[in-house]
N, C-alpha and C positions, 0 to 999 in steps of 0.2 A: 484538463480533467478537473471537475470542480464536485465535490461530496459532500456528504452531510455527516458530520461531528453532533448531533444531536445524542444520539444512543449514546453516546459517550460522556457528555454533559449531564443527562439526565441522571445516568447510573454513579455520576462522580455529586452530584447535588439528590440523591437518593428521591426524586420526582418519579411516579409513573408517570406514561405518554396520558393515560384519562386525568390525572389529576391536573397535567399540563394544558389540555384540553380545556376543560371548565376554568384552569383561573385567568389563560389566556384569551380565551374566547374563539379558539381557533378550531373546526371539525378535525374530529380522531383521525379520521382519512386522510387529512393533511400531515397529519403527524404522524402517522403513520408512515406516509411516503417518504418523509426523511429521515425516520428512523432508519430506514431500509434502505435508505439509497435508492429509492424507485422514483425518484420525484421528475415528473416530465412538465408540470405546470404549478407550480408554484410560484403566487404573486407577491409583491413588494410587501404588499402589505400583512403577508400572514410574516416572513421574515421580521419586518419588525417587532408584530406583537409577541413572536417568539422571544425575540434577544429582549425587549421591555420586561418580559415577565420573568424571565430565568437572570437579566441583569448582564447579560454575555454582550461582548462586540459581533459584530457580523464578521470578522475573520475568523471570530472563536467556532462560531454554529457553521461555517460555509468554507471551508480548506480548499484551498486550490493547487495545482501541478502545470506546470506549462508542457509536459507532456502527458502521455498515457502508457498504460502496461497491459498486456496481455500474457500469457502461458501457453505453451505448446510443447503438452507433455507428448513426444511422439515415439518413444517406446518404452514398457515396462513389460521386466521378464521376471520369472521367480525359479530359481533354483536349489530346490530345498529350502531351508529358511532364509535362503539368501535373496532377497529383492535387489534387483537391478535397473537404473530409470535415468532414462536420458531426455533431460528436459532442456526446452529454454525460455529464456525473458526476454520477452520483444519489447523494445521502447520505440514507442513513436511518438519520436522529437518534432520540434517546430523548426524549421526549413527557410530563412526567410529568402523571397525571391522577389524580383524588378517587376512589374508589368509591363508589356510591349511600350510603351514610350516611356520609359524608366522617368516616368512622374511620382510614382510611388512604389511603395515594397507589403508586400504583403506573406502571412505566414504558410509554408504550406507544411507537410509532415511526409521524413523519413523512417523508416524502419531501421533500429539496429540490434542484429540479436545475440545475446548472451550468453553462452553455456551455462548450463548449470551443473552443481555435483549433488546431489544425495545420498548423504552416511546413513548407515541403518546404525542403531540402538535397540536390541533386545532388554526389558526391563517386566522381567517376569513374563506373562504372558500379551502383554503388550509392544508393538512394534512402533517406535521410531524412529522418523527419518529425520534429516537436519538439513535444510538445504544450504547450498554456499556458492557464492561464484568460482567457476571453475580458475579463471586467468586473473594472472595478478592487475596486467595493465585493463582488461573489464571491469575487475575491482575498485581501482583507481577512476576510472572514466565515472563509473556509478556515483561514486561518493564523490566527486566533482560535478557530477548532477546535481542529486540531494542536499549538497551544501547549502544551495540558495533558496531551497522551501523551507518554509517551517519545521519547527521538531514534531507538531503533530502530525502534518502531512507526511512528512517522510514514514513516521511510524505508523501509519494506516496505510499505507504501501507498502510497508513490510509484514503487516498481515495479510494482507491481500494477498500476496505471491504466497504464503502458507499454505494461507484455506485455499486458495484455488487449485495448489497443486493436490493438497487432502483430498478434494473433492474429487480430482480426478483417480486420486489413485482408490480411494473406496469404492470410486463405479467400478474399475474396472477389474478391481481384486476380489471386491467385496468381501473384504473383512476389512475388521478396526486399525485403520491405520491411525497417528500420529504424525503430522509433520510439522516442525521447526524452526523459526526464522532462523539463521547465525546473526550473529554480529555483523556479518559485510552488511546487512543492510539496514542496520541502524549508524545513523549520521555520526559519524568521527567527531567532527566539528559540529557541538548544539550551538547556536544562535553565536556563531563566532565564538565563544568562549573555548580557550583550549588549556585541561589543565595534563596532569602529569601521568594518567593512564591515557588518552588521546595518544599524546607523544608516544605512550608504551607501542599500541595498538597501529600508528602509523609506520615505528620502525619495525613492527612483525611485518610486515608487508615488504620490506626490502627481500625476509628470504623465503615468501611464499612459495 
């Protein structure tokens, strides 16, 4: 899975995507597609003129995941103010496999899926939810993934399973919901450094 960190860039170097435009020389359409994550043909070269003008590495503007995520929110009930939601998070991992004369190996992709929990938070007249991994050793597997991407990646992946599941539950309540990251899915371990809240955060996990 590889995204655009652009929006992100822009709004932390306080640039609009038009002013990005003109000093880069790049069309707003362009920029636009990576602001949005819709980008299906973007050439080398507008890449560069981005990172030249803004001063960023192509790792900073272009995040990658050797796997991918999906949501399958596949029930929500509501009983009285009580919302109930049984969701999960698919990863599909990279798989490596032989080819028929085991001259070389190539990637392919597994599914494995997660339960999820969702706490509800009533805060006035505002609802919300919080999402978390259900299982400890899920938990574990997860942040044994994440470890080895960036900290940005990881944390545009744990917005992602937010708003996706937001998204879902607005369709299908349609009212203002709220949803959450927890903690499970922000990276324990940033960029290998581990100081004294880490350690706190990994010995909670012995009595999840």
């Amino acid at each position: 899975m590889i995204v655009s960190n652009l929006k992100n860039i822009l709004k932390d170097k306080n640039i609009s995507a038009t002013t990005l435009s003109k000093l880069s020389d790049v069309s707003r359409t362009a920029i636009n597609q990576l602001v949005n994550n819709a980008s299906g043909g973007i050439q080398f070269d507008t890449i560069d003129k981005i990172c030249f003008t803004l001063g960023v590495k192509i790792d900073d503007l272009l995040l990658y995941s050797p796997f991918d995520i999906d949501i399958n929110v596949k029930d929500v009930s509501v009983n009285g103010d009580e919302i109930s939601v049984d969701a999960i998070l698919v990863l599909k991992e990279p798989f490596e496999v032989p080819n028929d004369k085991d001259t070389y190996t190539y990637n392919t992709s597994v599914n494995k899926d997660i339960p999820l929990t969702l706490k509800q938070y009533n805060v006035y007249d505002a609802t919300n939810l919080v999402v978390e991994i259900r299982d400890k050793n899920d938990l574990l597997y997860y942040q044994t993934l994440i470890s080895d991407l960036s900290y940005k990646m990881a944390m545009y992946i744990r917005s992602k399973i937010s708003d996706d599941i937001e998204q879902v539950m607005r369709s299908k309540l349609e009212r203002n919901i709220t949803v959450l990251p927890s903690l499970d899915f922000a990276p324990i371990l940033d960029n290998k450094n581990i100081n004294a809240r880490d350690i706190h955060r990994l010995l909670s996990l012995v009595d999840r």
